[in-house]
Every structure is written in C-alpha cells, then in structure tokens.
N, C-alpha and C positions, 0 to 999 in steps of 0.2 A: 539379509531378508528376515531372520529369524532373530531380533533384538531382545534381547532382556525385558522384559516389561512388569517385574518386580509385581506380577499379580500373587503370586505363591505368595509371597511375604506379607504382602495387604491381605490376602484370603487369613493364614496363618498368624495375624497380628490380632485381625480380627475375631477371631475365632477362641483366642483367649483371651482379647481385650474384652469384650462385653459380659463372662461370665466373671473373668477378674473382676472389672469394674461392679456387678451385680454382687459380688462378695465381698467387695470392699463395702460398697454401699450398704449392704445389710448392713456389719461390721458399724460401721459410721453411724449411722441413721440410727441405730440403736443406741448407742451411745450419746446422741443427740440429743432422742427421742425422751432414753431412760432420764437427762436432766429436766427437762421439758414436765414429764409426770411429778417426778419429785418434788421440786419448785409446785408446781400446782397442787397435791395432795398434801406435803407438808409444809409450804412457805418458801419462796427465795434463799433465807438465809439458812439451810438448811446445805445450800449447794456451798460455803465456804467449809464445812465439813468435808465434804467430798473432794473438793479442790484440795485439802490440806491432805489427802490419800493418794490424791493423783501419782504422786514418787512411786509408791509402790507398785501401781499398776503399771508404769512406764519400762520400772525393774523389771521385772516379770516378761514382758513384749521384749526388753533386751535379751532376755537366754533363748528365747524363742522364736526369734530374730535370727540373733547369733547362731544358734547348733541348725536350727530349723531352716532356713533362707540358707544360712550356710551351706548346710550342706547338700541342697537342692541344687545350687550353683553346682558343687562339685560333681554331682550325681550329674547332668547334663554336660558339664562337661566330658567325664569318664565314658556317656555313651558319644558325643562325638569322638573319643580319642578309639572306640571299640570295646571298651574292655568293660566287659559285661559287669563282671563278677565284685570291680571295685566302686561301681555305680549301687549295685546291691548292697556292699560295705558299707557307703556310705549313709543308706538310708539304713540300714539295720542300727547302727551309731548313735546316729539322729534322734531317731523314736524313743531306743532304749534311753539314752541320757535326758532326754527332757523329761521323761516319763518320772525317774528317779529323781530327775533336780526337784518337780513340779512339788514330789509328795514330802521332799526336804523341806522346802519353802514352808508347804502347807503346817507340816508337825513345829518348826523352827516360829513362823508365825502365830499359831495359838499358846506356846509356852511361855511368848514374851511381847504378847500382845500389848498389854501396859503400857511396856517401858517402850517400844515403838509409839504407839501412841503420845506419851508425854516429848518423846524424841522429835517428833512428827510437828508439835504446837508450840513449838519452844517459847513464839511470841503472840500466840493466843490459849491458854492455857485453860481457860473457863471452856475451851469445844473439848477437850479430851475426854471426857463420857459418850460423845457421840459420836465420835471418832472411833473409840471402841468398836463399840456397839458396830459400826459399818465395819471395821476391818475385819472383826472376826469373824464377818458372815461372808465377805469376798473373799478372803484366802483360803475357804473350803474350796474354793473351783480352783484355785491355780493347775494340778496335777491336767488337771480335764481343759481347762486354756489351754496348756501349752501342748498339750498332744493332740488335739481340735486342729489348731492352726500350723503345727510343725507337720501334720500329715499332708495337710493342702499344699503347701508348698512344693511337697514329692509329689502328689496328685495332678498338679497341673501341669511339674516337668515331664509326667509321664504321658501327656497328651491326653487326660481326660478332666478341663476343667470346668465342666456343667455338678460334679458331685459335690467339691467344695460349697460351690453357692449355695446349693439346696440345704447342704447340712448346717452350715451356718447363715443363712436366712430362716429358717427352722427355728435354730438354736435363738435367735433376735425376735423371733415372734412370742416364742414362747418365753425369753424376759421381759418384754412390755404386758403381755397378758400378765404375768404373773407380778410384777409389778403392782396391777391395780389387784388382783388379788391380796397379796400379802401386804399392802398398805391400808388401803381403803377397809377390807375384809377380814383379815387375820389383827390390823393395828398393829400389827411389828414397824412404823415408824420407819425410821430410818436405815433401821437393819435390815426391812421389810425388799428395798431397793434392791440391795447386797445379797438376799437370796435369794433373789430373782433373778440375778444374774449369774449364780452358781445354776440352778435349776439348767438355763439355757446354756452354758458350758458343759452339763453332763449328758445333756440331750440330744444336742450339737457331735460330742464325742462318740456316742452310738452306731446314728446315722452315716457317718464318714469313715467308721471303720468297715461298713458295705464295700468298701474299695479290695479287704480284701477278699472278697467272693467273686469278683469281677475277672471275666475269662480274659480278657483283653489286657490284662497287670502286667508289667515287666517286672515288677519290683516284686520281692519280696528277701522277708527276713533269711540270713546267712549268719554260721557260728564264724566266730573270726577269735582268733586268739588273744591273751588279754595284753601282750608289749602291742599287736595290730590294732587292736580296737583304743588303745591309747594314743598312737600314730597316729589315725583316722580324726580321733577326736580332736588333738591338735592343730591338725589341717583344716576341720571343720571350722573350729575358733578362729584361726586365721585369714582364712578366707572370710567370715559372717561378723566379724569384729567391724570390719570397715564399715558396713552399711549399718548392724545395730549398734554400735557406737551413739547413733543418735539418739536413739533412747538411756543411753548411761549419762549423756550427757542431758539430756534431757531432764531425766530425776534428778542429779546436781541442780541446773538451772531450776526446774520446778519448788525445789526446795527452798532453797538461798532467795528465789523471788517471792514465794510466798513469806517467810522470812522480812525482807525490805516492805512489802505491801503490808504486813500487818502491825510493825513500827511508823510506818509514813503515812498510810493511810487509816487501817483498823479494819476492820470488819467490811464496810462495803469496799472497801477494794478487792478483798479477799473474793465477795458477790461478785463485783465487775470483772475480775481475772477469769473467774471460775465460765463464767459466758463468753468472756474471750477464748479463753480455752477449748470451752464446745463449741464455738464457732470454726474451731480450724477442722474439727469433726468432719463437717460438708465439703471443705476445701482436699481434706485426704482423702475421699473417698475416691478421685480424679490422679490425685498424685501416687495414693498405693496400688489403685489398680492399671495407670500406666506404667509405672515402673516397675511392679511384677510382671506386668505383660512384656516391657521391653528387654528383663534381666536376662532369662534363659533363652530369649532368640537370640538376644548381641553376644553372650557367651558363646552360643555354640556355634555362629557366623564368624565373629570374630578368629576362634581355636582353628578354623578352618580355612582363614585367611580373605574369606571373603568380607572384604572392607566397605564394597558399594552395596551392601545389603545391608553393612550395621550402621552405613551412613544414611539409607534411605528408612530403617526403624528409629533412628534418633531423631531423623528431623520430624517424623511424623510424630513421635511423644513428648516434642517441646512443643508443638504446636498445639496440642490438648491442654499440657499443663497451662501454656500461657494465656490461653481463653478462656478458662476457668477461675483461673487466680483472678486477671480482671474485670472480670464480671462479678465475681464474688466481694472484693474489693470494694466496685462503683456502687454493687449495691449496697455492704455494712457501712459505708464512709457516707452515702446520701439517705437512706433510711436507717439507721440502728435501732429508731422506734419498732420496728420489726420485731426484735429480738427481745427488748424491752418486757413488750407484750407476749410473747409467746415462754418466757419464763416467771413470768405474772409481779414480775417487779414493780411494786405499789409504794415502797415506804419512800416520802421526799429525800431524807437521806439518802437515800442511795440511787435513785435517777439520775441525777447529773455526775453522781461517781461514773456509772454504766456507759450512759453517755457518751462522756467524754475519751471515755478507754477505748470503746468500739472502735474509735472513728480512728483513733491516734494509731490501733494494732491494726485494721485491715491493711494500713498502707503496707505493711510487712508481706504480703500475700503474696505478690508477683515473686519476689525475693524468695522467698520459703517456695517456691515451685520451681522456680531456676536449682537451687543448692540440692533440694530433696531430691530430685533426677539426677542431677551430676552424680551423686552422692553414690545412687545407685548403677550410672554407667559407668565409672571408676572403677566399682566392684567386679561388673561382669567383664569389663577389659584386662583384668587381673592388677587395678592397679591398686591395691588395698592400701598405700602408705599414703595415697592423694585421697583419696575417698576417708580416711580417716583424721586427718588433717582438715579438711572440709569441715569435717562433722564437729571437730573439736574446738574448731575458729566460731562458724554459725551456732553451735548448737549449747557452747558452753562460754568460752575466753571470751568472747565480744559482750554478748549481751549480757552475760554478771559483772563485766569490767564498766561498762557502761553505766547500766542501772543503779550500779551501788557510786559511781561519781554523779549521775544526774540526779539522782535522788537526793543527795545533797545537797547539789548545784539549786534544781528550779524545783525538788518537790517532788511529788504523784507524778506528773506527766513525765519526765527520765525516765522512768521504770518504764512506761509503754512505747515511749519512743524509741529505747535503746535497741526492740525489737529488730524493726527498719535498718537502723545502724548495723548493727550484726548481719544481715543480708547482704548489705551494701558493700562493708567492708569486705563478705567471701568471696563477693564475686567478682570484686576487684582484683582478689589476690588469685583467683582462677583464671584470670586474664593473664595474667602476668606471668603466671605459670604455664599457660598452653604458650602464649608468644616466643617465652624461655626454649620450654621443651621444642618448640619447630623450629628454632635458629638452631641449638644446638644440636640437631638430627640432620640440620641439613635438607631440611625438607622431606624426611619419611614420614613425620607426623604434619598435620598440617589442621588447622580449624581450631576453635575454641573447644572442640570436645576431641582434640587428639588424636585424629582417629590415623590410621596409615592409609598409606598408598597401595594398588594392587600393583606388584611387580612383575617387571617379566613381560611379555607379551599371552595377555589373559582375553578370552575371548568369549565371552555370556551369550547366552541364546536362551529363549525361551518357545517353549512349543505347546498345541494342545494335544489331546491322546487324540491322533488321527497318525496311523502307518504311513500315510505318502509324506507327510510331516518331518516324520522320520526319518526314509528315507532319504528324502530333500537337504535335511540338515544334516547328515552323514559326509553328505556330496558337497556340500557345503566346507565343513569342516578340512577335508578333503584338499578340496582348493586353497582354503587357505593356508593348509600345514606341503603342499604339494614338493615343497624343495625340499622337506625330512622326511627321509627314506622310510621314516615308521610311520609318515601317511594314512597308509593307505591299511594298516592294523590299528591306529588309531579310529577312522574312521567305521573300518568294521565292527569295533569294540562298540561303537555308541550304538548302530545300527543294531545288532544283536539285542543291546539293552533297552534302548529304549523297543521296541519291538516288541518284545515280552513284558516288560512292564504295561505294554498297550493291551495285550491281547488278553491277559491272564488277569484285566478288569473291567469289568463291564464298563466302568466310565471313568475315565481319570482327566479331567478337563485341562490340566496345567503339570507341565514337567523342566525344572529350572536344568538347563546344561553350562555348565560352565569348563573348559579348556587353557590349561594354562601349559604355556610352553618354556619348561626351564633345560637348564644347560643338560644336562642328564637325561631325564623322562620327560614325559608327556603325562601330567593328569588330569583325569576326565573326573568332575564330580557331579553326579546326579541324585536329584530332587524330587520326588514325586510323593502324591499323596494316597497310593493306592492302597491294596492289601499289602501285608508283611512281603517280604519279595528278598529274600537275600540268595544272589547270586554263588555263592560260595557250595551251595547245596543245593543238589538236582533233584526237582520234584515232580515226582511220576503221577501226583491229582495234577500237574497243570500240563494242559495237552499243545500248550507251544512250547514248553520248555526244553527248545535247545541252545542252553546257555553254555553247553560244554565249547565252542565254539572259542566264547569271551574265555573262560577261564585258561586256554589254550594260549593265546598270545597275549592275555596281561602278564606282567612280570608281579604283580600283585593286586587285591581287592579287599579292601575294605569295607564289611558292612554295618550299619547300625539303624534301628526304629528309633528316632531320637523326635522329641516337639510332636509327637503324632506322626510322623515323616521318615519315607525310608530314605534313609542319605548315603550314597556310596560310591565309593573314592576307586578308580582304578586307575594304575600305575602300567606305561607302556615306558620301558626302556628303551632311549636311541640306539 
C-alpha cells in the first residue's frame, strides 16, 4: 500500500540542485562574462594572455577541489556513519589547510612571478609582460578562492545550500562591476581584469563566513592533535584526489596544448582555444552543479546501503548532463558565429581560426558530460582508483597523445579533434570496466554506473506526516515480518517513531521507511525532514515524546542530522 515513491529524494535533490546549479552559474557566467569584457575593452587578442594563465588557475581549483570537495565527502559520510566529532575533524582540516596552502601559493607566486611567466610562454614569448602584469594581480586572491569555495562545499553538506549562491553570486557581480571599473576607469589594462577578480574573491570570502553565526551549524572548528590532523589530511587527499585530479590533469593538458597551438598555429589559435575554453564555462555550470548536487546524496545512500535511491539520483543527473551538453553542442556546431561576436573578434586572421575550432570542440560535449559525472560518482561510491583512472585517460593520456600525433598528422584540426577522441576513448574503457566488474561479482554490481544490489529481503515504504498513515504502515510491516517472532517489536518501534516524529512538527509532508530483514536483526531506517528529532534523548519541550518505549526494545539506534535530514537507523535483534 505504502510504496516508495522516492519523493524525499526528488524534494532533497531538488533542494540543492537549483542553488548548486545557481552557484555554479554564478561561478561560470563570471567567468564567461569576465572574457566577454575583456575582449571588448581591450581587444580579442588579449584573451591568448589569459588562456596562457589558464594552468594556474586550474592548479589552484585542484587543492580546492582536492582538501575541499574532499573532505566535504568525508564529513557527510562521517555523519552518516554517527560520529559527530570526526565530521567536525574533517572540516576543521579542510579550512585550516587550504587557508595555509592559499597564502603559500600567494607569497610563492609573487617572488617568482617572472620565471613562471617566461615558463608559462615557452612558445610565445613576446606575451610574457602581459602575462605578468595579469598573474600578479590574480594570485593576490588565491588565499580568498580557496577558502570562498572549500567553505561551500561543507555548507551545502551541512544542508544549508542558499548561503553559498548568495556569497558567491555577490562575489561574481562585483568582478564584472569592477572589471569595467578598473579597466575602462582606472586603465589597469589587462591587470585591471586580475583585480577584479581578486576584489570579488575577498568579498565572496566575507559573506560566506556568515555561516559561522548561523544557529542551525553543525559544524564547527575542533583542536585535533598534530600525528590526527595529519591522518585527517591524508584521508582528505585521498579521497578528493579522485575527482580533482581533473584539474592536475587538466593544467598538464592546458599547458602542453597551449604549447602545440602556438607552434602549429600561433596566436589565433591560442584566440580560438582561449573561446573554446570559455565556451565549456556554460556547459560546467550544469555539469558542476549536478554533480555537487548528486556527490553527498549517493555517498550517504550509498554508506547506508540504500542502492535504489542512489540509482534513482544518478539516473536523474545523467539525464541533465545529457540535455545540456546536446543542446549546447547543436547550438556552438550550428551557430559559432554566436560566439564570434560576443567576444568581438574582428581581425580576418583569426575568424576562420575561431570558426573552425568551435565547431570541431563542441562535438566533445556530450563526452565531457558523460566522464565529468562518472568521475564524480566513482568518488562518492568510494571508488577513488576508477574515478582517478577516468580522469587520467579523459583528462590527460588521450588528448595530449592524440593532439601531439594529429598535429602532425593533418595540422590545427588534431589538436581540436583529439578532444572528442579522448571522450570516446573513456567511455569506452568505462564500458568495459563496468561489464568486467558485473561478471566478476556475479551480479552484485550491475549497470554501467556499478551500482549494487539491495540484499536481503528489503522492503521501502513511503508515507506522508499523517498518524493513521502510521499506524497503517506499522500494521503493514507487521504482516509482512509476521513469521519473525520480533514482528511484532519491530512494528511497534516504527509506530512509536514515526508518531513522534508526526506530532512534534507541525508539518512534515514525506517520511522514507525502509526495512531490511537480515539473518540476525531487523533494521528499520527512517527519513524525515522535520526539526532535529534524535531519539536517543528524551525531550521534555516536546509534549508527545514518549520515545522511551522505542529505546526499550531496540537492541540499538542510531542517529544523525545529515543533507538537512534526520536519518536513523534502529536495530531489533531476532
């Protein structure tokens, strides 16, 4: 009667997917946008400068990626497994390390600014004054990047993801304002860009430390010892290695192709790369904010064994990426004149460079949205050695093995094709590897994204906050466990729970039960979206609470506030 109907998880997908995506977008669109001015107030070829920086920025998004993402993953799982205190650990880790890396970068980059520079141009050599000039104005923000965006990552697994957007759509407005400021107005040129976007990194970084005034935090800073907070950090890297890996691999590839582009083609290619580039801009804002959305749900369904809730969040996040990518695709492949025009590229030279790149890298699109999700559901199913493997085929080994034979081969068009190829080739080899891994399991794993089986005789129910509901699905349960003698204390445990969880909110519309029946116990895991509710402690403000009932015949209970959601595990012994 009372089937599953996987609306929590659509409510709860939702609910971080549009501010995700709202923060990605910012994120993006600023980035977008900031080429978009530049090109306009100082010239097109202004943007092979900035494309020849791109490494660095990519660096950078890798340690922040890595400690940051990383350990957001961990911290969500740590509250699924209960343990408060090492969820805490992990973000205290987090923060403190980037913090430190951010201001290393920063002093490390202005002392040797130069010889990065000259390092940077190897084969265009005439940009290294303006290559300068922009790095040293962008690597004042690195400290304020990476603690902006390693915070949001803890922010959103803490189930408050409206904070992140605001402070970093803030932080994006006020680099495009100050963009036409400092260019148009002050004449800082090309440096003018660079601190513009330092500006909206330190302002960005203000705003989102509001999170720590906020009554509803889980998180906060804890002293941990320094052999602990070395363990922590290690765990962090390991785990956040898999998914930013893309980006290390990323800066190599950015490198090495800028590198071939400025040997085979020269200068407009370096133009036409640098719009290809910002063209994938539009295309991440879909890809980062599904797959942040989808990280910390399928970690913490998955830890918990629930397999048809992280199979019904992944089909729903391929389903985005793949609509986006081809739609983005049919439109840079059938208009590029679009793009053309919106970075005011005028000189005949370099139009049919432009051109011709647009059309030959959209195809890459669908590809780059298939791998970029993988990438990231690998990570949160703990499988970090597939998820890094991925990254290191797409993101590096293919397309510079490629690029540097085709460019040979037929010229300029290799380099932009090899794109495509490198897609093609990962997702071939991800076939190959799920088909592997489900023979040799025996069928535990099953599908192209690996997911398991639920075992056991597992039985899901969903209900809304309505007492007769309750009741009904008690009676329910009841009947169908009625030949195990712990029936009938199983059924009471739900009744108790959910009951109180009804009364002690004013409105809870959706409450997920799920019942699995293993050789041993019985456990009952519940869902809801109500106020904090942990069972383990009897609370005299709430005037139904007699939960001393449940705590009486579980043989254990587990609680945690985890995604916004109280989720808790109780354990009846046969």
């Amino acid at each position: 009667m009372y089937e599953r109907n996987y609306e929590l998880l659509r409510n709860k997908f939702s609910e971080f997917f549009l501010p995700t995506l709202f923060t990605s977008m910012a994120g993006n669109i600023c980035l977008f946008v900031d080429g978009l001015i530049v090109s306009f107030l100082i010239g097109a070829g202004s943007l092979s400068a900035i494309q020849i920086v791109a490494p660095v920025i990519t660096f950078v998004n890798l340690i922040y990626w890595m400690i940051g993402l990383g350990g957001s993953v961990l911290c969500s799982v740590s509250k699924a497994e209960f343990d408060d205190i090492k969820s805490k650990g992990y973000f205290s880790v987090s923060i403190i390390s980037l913090l430190t890396i951010g201001i290393l970068i920063t002093l490390f980059g202005l002392l040797f600014s130069n010889n990065i520079a000259q390092f940077l141009c190897s084969s265009q050599q005439v940009l290294v004054p303006e290559v300068t000039l922009y790095f040293n104005a962008l690597i004042l923000g690195m400290p304020f990047l990476c603690y902006m965006m390693s915070l949001s990552y803890f922010i959103r697994a803490d189930g408050i993801p409206t904070l992140p957007f605001r402070a970093i759509l803030i932080a994006n407005i006020i680099n495009i304002c100050c963009d036409v400021i400092y260019i148009q107005f002050f004449g800082l040129g090309i440096a003018g860009a660079a601190y513009a976007t330092t500006t909206g990194y330190i302002v960005g970084s203000i705003i989102i430390s509001y999170y720590f005034f906020k009554s509803g935090r889980t998180l906060n800073f804890i002293r941990l010892k320094a052999d602990t907070f070395i363990d922590y950090l290690k765990n962090i890297v390991t785990s956040g290695f898999s998914s930013s890996s893309t980006q290390l691999y990323l800066t190599l590839k950015l490198f090495v192709i800028n590198l071939l582009i400025g040997i085979v083609i020269g200068k407009s290619g370096l133009i036409a790369f640098s719009i290809c580039y910002n063209s994938l801009f539009i295309l991440y804002i879909f890809l980062i904010g599904t797959a942040q959305t989808m990280s910390p749900i399928v970690s913490v369904y998955f830890k918990e064994e629930d397999y048809l809730g992280v199979n019904y969040i992944i089909k729903k996040s391929l389903k985005i990426v793949l609509a986006a990518s081809l739609v983005l695709s049919i439109l840079f492949i059938v208009y590029p004149q679009a793009l053309l025009f919106l970075y005011s590229v005028k000189d005949p030279a370099d139009i049919p460079v432009v051109l011709n790149a647009l059309r030959l890298f959209a195809i890459s699109y669908v590809g780059t949205a298939i791998t970029f999700l993988y990438t990231f559901y690998a990570q949160a199913i703990q499988k970090n050695q597939l998820s890094t493997i991925i990254s290191l085929l797409e993101g590096l080994i293919v397309p510079i093995t490629v690029a540097s034979a085709l460019s040979f081969i037929i010229g300029g068009n290799g380099i932009w094709i090899s794109f495509t190829v490198a897609e093609v080739v990962t997702i071939l080899f991800i076939f190959a590897y799920s088909n592997h891994t489900n023979k040799k399991t025996n069928g535990e794993y099953s599908g192209f994204f690996i997911n398991k089986h639920n075992e056991g005789n597992v039985f899901e129910y969903t209900i809304s906050g309505n007492v007769n509901e309750a009741v009904n699905l008690s009676r329910e349960v009841h009947n169908y466990l009625k030949e195990d003698k712990s029936a009938i204390f199983v059924s009471l445990a739900i009744e108790e729970m959910l009951v109180n969880i009804i009364k002690i909110n004013k409105e809870v519309n959706t409450i997920d039960v799920i019942v699995r029946n293993n050789d041993e116990n019985i456990l009952i895991s519940i869902k809801d979206t109500g106020i904090d509710f942990n069972p383990l402690v009897e609370n005299k403000n709430f005037e139904f609470d007699n939960i001393s009932v449940l705590n009486k015949i579980a043989s254990n209970i587990d609680y945690s506030r985890v995604l916004g959601l109280n989720s808790t595990v109780i354990t009846i012994d046969k």
